[in-house]
VOBA-1610 file (N, C-alpha, C; in pm, whole numbers, padded with zeros to 5 digits, always signed):
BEGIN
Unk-02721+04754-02883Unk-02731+04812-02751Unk-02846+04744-02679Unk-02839+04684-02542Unk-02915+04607-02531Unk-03033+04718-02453Unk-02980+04821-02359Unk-03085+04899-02270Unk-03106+04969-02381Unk-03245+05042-02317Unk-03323+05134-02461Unk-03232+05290-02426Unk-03224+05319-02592Unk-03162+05386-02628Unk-03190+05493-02671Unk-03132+05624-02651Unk-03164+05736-02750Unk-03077+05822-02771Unk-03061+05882-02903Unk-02951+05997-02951Unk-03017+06140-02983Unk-03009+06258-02894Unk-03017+06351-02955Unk-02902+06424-03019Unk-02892+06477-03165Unk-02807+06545-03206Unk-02797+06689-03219Unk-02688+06722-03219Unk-02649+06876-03280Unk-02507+06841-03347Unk-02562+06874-03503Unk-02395+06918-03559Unk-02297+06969-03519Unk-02199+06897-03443Unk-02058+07048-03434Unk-01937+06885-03476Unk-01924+06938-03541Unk-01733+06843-03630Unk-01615+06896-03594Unk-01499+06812-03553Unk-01384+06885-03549Unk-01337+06791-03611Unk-01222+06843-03726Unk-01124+06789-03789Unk-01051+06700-03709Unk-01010+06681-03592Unk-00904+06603-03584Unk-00965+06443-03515Unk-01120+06448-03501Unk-01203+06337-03494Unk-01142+06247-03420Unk-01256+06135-03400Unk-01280+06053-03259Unk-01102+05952-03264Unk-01113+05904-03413Unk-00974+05831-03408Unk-00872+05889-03342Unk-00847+06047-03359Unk-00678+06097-03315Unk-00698+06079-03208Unk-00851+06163-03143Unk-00828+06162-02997Unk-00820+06040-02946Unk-00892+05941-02987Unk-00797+05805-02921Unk-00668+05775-02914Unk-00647+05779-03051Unk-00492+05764-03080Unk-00396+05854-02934Unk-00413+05994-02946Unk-00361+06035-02874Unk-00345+05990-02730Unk-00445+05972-02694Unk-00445+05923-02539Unk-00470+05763-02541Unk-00418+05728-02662Unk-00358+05523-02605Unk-00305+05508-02519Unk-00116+05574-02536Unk-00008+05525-02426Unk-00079+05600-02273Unk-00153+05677-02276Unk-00180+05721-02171Unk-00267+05614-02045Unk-00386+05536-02171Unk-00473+05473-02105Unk-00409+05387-02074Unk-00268+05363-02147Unk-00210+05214-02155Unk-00101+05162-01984Unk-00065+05302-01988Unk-00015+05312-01896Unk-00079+05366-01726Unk-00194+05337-01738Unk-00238+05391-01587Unk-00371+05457-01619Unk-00401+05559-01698Unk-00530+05625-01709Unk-00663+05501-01728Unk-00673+05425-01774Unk-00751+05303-01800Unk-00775+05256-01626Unk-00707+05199-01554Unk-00708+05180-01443Unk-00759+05293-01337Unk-00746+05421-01372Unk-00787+05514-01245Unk-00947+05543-01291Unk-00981+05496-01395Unk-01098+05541-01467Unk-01212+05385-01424Unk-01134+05298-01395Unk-01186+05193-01400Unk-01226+05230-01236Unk-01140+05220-01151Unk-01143+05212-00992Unk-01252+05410-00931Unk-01228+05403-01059Unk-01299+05589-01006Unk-01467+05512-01045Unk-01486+05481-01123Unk-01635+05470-01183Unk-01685+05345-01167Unk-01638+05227-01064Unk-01691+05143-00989Unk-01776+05203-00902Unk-01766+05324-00806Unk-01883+05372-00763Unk-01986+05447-00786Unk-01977+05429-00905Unk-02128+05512-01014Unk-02200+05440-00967Unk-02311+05530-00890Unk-02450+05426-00852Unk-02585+05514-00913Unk-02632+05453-00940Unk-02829+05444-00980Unk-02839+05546-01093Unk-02849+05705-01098Unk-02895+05757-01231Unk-02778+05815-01204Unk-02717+05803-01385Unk-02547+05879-01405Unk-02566+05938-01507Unk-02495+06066-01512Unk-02488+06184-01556Unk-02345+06196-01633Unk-02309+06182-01742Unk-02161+06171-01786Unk-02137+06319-01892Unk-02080+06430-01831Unk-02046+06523-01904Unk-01947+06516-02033Unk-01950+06581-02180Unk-01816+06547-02217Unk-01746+06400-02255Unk-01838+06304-02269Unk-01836+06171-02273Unk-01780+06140-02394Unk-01741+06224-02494Unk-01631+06179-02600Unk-01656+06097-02685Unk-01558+05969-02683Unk-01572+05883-02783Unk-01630+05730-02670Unk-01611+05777-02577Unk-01704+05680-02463Unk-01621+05588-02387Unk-01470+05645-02395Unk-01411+05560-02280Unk-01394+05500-02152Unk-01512+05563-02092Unk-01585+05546-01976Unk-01654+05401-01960Unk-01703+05437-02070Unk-01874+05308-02079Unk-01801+05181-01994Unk-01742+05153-02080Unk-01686+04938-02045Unk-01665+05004-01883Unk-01657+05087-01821Unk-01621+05093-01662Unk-01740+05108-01565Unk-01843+05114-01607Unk-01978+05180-01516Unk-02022+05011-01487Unk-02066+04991-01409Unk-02097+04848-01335Unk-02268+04822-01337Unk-02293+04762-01424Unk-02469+04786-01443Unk-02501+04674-01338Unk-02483+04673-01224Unk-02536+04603-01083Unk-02560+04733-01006Unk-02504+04838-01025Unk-02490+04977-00930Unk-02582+05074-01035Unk-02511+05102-01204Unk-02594+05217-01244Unk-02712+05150-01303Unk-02820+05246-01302Unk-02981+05239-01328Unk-02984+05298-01458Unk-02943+05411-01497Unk-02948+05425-01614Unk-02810+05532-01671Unk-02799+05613-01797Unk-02721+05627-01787Unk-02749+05781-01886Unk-02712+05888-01890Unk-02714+06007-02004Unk-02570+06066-02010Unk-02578+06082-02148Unk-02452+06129-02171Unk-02440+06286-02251Unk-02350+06392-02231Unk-02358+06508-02338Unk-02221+06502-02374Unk-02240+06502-02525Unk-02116+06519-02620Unk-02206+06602-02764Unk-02136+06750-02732Unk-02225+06821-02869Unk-02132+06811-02954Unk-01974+06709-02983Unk-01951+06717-03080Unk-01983+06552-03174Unk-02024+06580-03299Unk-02115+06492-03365Unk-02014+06391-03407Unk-01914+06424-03439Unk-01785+06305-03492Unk-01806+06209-03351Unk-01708+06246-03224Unk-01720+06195-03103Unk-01881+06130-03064Unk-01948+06156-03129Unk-02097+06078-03035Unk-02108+05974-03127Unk-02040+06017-03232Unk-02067+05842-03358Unk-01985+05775-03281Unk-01860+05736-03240Unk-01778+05615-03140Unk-01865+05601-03028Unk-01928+05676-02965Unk-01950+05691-02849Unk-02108+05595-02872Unk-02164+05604-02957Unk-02258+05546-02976Unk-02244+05399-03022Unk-02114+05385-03093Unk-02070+05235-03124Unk-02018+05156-02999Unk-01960+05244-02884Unk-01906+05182-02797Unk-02052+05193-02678Unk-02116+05230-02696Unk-02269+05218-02647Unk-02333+05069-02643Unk-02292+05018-02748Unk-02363+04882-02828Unk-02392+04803-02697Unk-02245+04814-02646Unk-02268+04681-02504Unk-02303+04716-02400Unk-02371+04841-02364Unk-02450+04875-02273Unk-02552+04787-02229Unk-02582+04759-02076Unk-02704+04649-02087Unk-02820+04729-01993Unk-02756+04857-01922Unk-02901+05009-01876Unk-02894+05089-01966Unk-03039+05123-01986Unk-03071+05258-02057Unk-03022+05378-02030Unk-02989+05425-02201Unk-02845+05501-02231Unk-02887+05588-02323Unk-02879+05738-02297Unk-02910+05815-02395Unk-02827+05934-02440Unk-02776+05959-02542Unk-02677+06060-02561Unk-02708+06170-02595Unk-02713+06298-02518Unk-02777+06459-02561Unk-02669+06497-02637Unk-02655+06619-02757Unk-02541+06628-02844Unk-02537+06771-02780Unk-02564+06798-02668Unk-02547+06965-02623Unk-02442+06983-02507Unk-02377+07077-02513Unk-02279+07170-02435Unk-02396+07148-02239Unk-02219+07234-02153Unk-02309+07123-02038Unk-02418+07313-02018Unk-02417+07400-02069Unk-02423+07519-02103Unk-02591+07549-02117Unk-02560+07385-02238Unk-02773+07421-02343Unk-02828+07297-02272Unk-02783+07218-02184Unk-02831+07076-02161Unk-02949+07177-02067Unk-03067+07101-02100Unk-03162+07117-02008Unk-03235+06994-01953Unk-03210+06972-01820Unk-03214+06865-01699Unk-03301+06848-01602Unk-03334+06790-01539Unk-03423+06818-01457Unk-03326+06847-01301Unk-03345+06929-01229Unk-03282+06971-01113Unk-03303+06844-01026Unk-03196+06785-00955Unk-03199+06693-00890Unk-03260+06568-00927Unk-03176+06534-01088Unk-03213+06451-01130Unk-03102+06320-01153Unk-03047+06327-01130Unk-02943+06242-01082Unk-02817+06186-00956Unk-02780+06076-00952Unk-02759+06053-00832Unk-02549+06036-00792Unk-02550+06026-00972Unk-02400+06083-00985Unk-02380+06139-01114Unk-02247+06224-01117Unk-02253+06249-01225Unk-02078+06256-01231Unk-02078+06276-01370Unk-01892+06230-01362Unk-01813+06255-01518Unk-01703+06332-01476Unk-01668+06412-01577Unk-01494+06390-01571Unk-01440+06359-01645Unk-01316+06302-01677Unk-01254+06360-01840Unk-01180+06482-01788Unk-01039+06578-01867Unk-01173+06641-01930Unk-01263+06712-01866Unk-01335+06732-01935Unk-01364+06879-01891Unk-01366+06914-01779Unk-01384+07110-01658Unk-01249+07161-01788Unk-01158+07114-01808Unk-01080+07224-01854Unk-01050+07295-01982Unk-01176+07252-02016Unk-01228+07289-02187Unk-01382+07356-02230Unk-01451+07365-02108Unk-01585+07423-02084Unk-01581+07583-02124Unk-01654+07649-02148Unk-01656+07790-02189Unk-01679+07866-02029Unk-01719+07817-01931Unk-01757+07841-01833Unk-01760+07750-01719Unk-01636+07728-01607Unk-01667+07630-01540Unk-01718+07636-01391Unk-01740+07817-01364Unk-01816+07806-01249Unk-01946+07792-01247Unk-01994+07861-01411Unk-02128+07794-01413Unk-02178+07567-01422Unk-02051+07575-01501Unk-02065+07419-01490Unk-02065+07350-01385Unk-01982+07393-01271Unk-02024+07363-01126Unk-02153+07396-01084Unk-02195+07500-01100Unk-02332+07514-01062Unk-02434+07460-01116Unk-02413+07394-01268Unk-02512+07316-01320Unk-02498+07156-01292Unk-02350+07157-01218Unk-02377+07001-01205Unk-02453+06968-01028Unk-02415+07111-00931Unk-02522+07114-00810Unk-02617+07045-00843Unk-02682+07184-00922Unk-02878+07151-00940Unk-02917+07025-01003Unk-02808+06936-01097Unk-02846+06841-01101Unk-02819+06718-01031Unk-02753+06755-00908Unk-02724+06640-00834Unk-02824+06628-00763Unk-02914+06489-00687Unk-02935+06530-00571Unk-02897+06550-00487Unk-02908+06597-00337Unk-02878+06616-00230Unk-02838+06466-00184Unk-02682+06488-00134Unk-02627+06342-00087Unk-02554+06286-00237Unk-02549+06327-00374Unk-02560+06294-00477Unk-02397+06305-00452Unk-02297+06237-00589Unk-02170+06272-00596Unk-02094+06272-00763Unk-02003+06396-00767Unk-01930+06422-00846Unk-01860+06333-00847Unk-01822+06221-01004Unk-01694+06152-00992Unk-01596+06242-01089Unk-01479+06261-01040Unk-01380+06333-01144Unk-01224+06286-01154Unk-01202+06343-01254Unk-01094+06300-01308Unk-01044+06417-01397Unk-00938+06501-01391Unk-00935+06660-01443Unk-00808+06704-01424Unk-00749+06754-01543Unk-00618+06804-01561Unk-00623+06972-01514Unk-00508+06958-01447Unk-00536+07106-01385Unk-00403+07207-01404Unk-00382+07329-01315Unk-00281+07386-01327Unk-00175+07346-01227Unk-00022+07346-01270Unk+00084+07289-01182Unk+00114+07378-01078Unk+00191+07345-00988Unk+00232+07464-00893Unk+00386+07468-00929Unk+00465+07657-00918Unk+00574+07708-00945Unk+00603+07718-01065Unk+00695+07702-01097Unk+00764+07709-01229Unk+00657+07667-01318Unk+00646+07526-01343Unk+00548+07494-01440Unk+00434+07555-01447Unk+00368+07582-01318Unk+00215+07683-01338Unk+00265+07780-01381Unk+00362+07884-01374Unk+00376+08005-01471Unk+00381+07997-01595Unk+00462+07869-01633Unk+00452+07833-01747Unk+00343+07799-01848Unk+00254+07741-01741Unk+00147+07703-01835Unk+00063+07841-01858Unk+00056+07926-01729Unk-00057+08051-01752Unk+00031+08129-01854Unk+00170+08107-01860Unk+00214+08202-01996Unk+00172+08124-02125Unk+00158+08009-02180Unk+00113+07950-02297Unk-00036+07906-02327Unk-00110+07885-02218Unk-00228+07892-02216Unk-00298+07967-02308Unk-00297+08067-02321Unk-00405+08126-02433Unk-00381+08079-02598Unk-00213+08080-02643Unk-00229+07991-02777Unk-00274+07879-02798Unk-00239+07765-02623Unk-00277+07654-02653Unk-00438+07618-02660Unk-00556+07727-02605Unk-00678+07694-02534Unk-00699+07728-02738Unk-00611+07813-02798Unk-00719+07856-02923Unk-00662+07710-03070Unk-00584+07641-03025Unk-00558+07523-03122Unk-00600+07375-03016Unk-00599+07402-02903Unk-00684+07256-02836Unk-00839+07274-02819Unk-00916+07266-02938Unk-01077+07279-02874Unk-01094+07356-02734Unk-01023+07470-02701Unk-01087+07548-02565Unk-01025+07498-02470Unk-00944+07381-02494Unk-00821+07348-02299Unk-00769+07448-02281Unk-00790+07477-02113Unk-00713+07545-02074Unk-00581+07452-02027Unk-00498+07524-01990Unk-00391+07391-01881Unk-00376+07455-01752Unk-00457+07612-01727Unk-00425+07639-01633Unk-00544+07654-01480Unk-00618+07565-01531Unk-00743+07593-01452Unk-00740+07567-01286Unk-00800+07574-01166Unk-00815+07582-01034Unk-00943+07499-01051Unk-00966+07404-01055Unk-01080+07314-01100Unk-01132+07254-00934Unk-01054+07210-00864Unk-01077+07189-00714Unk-01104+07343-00631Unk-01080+07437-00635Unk-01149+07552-00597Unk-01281+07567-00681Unk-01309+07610-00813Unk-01380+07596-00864Unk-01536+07498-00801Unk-01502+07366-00774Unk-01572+07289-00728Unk-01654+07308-00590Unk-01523+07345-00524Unk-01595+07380-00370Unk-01619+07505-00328Unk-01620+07636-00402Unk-01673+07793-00445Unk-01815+07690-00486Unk-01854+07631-00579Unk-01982+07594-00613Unk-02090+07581-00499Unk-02008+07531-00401Unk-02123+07425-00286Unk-02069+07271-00247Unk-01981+07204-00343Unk-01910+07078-00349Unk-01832+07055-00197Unk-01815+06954-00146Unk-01758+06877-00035Unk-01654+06799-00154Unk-01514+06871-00147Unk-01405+06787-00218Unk-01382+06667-00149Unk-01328+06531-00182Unk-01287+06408-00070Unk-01211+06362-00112Unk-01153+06276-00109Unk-01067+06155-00147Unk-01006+06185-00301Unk-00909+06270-00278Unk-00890+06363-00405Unk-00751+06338-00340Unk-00684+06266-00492Unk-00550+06226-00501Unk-00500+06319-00640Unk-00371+06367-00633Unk-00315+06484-00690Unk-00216+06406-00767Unk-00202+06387-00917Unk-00084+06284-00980Unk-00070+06310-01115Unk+00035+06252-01125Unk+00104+06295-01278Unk+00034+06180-01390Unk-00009+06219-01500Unk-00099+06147-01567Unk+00024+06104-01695Unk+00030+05980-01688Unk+00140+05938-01781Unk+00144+05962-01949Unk+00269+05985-01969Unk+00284+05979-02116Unk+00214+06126-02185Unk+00161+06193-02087Unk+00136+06361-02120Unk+00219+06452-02130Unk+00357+06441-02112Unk+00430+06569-02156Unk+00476+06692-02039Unk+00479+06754-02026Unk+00555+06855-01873Unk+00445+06913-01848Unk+00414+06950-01985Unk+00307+07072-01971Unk+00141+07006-01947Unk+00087+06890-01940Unk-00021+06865-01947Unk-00041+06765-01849Unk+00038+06691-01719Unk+00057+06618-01677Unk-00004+06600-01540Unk-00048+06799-01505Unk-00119+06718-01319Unk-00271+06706-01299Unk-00300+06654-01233Unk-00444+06607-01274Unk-00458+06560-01101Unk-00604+06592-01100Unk-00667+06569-00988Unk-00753+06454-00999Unk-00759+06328-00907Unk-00917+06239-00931Unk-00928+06258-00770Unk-01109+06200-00775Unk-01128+06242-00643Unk-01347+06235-00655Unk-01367+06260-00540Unk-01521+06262-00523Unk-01580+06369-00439Unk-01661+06425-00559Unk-01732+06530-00452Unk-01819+06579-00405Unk-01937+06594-00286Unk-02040+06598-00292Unk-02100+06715-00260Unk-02259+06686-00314Unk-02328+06818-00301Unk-02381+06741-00175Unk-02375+06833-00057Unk-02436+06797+00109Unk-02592+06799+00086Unk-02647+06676+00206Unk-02747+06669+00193Unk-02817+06798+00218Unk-02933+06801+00257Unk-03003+06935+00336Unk-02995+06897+00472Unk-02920+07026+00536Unk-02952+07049+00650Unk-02802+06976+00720Unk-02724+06922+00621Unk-02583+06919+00683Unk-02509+07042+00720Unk-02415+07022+00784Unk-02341+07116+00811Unk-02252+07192+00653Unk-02184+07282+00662Unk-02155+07329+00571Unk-02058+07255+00466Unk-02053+07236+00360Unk-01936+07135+00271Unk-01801+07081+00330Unk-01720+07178+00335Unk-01608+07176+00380Unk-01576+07138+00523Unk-01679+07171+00627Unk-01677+07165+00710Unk-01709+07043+00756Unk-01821+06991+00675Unk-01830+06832+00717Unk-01738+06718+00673Unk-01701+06760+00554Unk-01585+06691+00504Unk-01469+06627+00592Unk-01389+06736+00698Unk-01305+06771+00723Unk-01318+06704+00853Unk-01427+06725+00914Unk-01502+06661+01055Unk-01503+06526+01054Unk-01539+06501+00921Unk-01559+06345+00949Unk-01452+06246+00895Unk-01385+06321+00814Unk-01256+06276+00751Unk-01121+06310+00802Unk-01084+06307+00918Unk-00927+06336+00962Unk-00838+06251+00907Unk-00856+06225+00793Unk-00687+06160+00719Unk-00686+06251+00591Unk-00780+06375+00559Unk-00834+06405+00456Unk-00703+06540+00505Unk-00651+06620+00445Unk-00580+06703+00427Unk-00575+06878+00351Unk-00506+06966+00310Unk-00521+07055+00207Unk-00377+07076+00232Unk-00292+07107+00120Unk-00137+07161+00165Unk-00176+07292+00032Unk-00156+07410+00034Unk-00175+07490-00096Unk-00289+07479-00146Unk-00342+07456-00106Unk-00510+07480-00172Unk-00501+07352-00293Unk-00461+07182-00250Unk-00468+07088-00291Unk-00532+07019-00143Unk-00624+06945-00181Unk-00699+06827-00081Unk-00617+06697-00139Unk-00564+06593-00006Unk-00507+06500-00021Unk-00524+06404+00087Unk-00524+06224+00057Unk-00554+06198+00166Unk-00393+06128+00243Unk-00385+06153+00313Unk-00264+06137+00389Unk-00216+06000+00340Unk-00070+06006+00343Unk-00046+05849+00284Unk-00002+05880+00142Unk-00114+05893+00101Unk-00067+05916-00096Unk+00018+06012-00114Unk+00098+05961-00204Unk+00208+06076-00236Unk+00181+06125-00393Unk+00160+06283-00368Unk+00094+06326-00492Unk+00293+06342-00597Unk+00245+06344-00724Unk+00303+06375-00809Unk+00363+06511-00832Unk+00391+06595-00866Unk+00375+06746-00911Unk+00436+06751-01043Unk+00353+06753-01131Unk+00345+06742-01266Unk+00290+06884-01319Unk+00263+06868-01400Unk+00148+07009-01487Unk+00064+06943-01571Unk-00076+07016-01600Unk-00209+07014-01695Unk-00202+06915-01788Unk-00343+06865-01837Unk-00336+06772-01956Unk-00360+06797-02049Unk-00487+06668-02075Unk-00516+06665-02224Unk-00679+06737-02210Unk-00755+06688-02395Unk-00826+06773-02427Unk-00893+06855-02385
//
C-alpha cells in the first residue's frame, strides 16, 4: 500500500465470507454494476468517507488526482481482510475502522464526500445513518450512492411480504426500504438520481437508485427547494427523483 495506512479491528465473521460475496455479485459487476460504480465515484473529491466498504470494490474507482485521503468502515473482519488486500494499490492515505456506521466515532464535518453503495439497506438504523452521514459531511459536502431499494406495485408488496425472512438469512437486507425519502427527511438535497434495474439480480432484488446528495451549505435555501430551483430537468414522479430523459427501469430490491 503505497499511502500510509491503518486498520482498526473488531471481530465480527460471517460464514459465507468475502469470496461468495464476490462470487455472488460477479455477473452483476460484469454486466453494468462495475461501470455505474466507476462513473459514480469519479467525483469523489478531497476527504472520502466509504461506509460498508466490504471486500473493497470501490477502491480501483476513486481517482487519487481528486481524493486526499480515504477511511473506510467494515466491522465485518472476514470482508476487511480483501478489503485490505485490495487496499495494496492505493497511492492516498487509507484507513479501515472495523465499526458499524452506529459505533464509528468521527469528527463532525469531517469529510468532503462520503459514499455508500448496496449498503442503507442492511443498517440496523437508517434514519439515524442519515443523520450520521449529515454531521459528517461538510456543509456543501456530497453523498455518493448507489442502493437497492423497494419496487413499486406488485413487486413492492411482494417484497414487504418476504422481507422479514429474507432480512433474518441476508446479514439484515431489507428489500423493502424508502432509502431516497430516508435521505431527504435527514436534511439531504437528492440530485441526479437515476432509478434502474441492477442486472443479473433476480425480480426480487433488482431496483436500485444511484444518484448524489447534498448536505446544503449554511444559509442556503432549504434542500429540496434549492435543488429543484436550480435544477429544472430534475423531476419526482411517486416519490422517485429523476432526471428527465433517463428512462428508469422498474425492477425490485437487491443485494447484500
Amino acid at each position: 500500500m503505497s499511502g500510509d495506512a491503518t486498520v482498526t479491528c473488531a471481530m465480527t465473521r460471517h460464514w459465507w465470507g468475502p469470496a461468495f460475496y464476490d462470487w455472488v455479485l460477479a455477473a452483476t459487476e460484469a454486466r453494468g454494476l462495475a461501470n455505474r460504480r466507476r462513473r459514480l465515484l469519479a467525483s469523489a473529491r478531497g476527504r472520502v468517507l466509504e461506509i460498508g466498504a466490504g471486500t473493497g470494490l470501490n477502491l480501483r474507482h476513486y481517482r487519487p488526482d481528486r481524493v486526499t485521503s480515504l477511511t473506510a468502515l467494515e466491522p465485518d473482519a472476514a470482508m476487511r481482510d480483501r478489503l485490505a488486500w485490495r487496499a495494496e494499490t492505493l497511492t492516498v492515505p487509507f484507513q479501515v475502522l472495523g465499526v458499524t456506521v452506529a459505533d464509528a466515532d468521527l469528527p463532525d464535518g469531517g469529510f468532503d464526500t462520503v459514499v455508500v453503495t448496496l449498503v442503507l439497506c442492511s443498517v440496523a438504523d437508517p434514519a439515524a445513518a442519515a443523520a450520521a452521514i449529515v454531521r459528517w459531511l461538510v456543509p456543501g459536502g456530497r453523498l455518493l450512492f448507489i442502493e437497492h431499494v423497494a419496487a413499486l406495485g406488485v413487486r413492492g408488496r411482494l417484497q414487504r411480504a418476504v422481507s422479514p425472512l429474507w432480512t433474518r438469512v441476508a446479514r439484515g437486507c431489507h428489500l423493502d426500504r424508502d432509502t431516497l425519502t430516508t435521505l431527504r427527511q435527514a436534511g439531504l438535497s437528492v440530485s441526479d438520481c437515476d432509478r434502474f434495474a441492477l442486472p443479473a439480480a433476480g425480480p426480487l432484488f433488482a431496483t436500485c437508485v444511484q444518484g448524489v446528495a447534498w448536505r446544503p451549505p449554511i444559509g442556503e435555501p432549504d434542500a429540496e427547494d434549492r435543488v429543484f430551483r436550480a435544477s429544472p430537468s430534475i423531476v419526482e414522479v411517486d416519490g422517485v427523483i429523476g432526471v428527465v430523459g433517463v428512462v428508469g427501469v422498474v425492477g425490485v430490491g437487491g443485494v447484500q
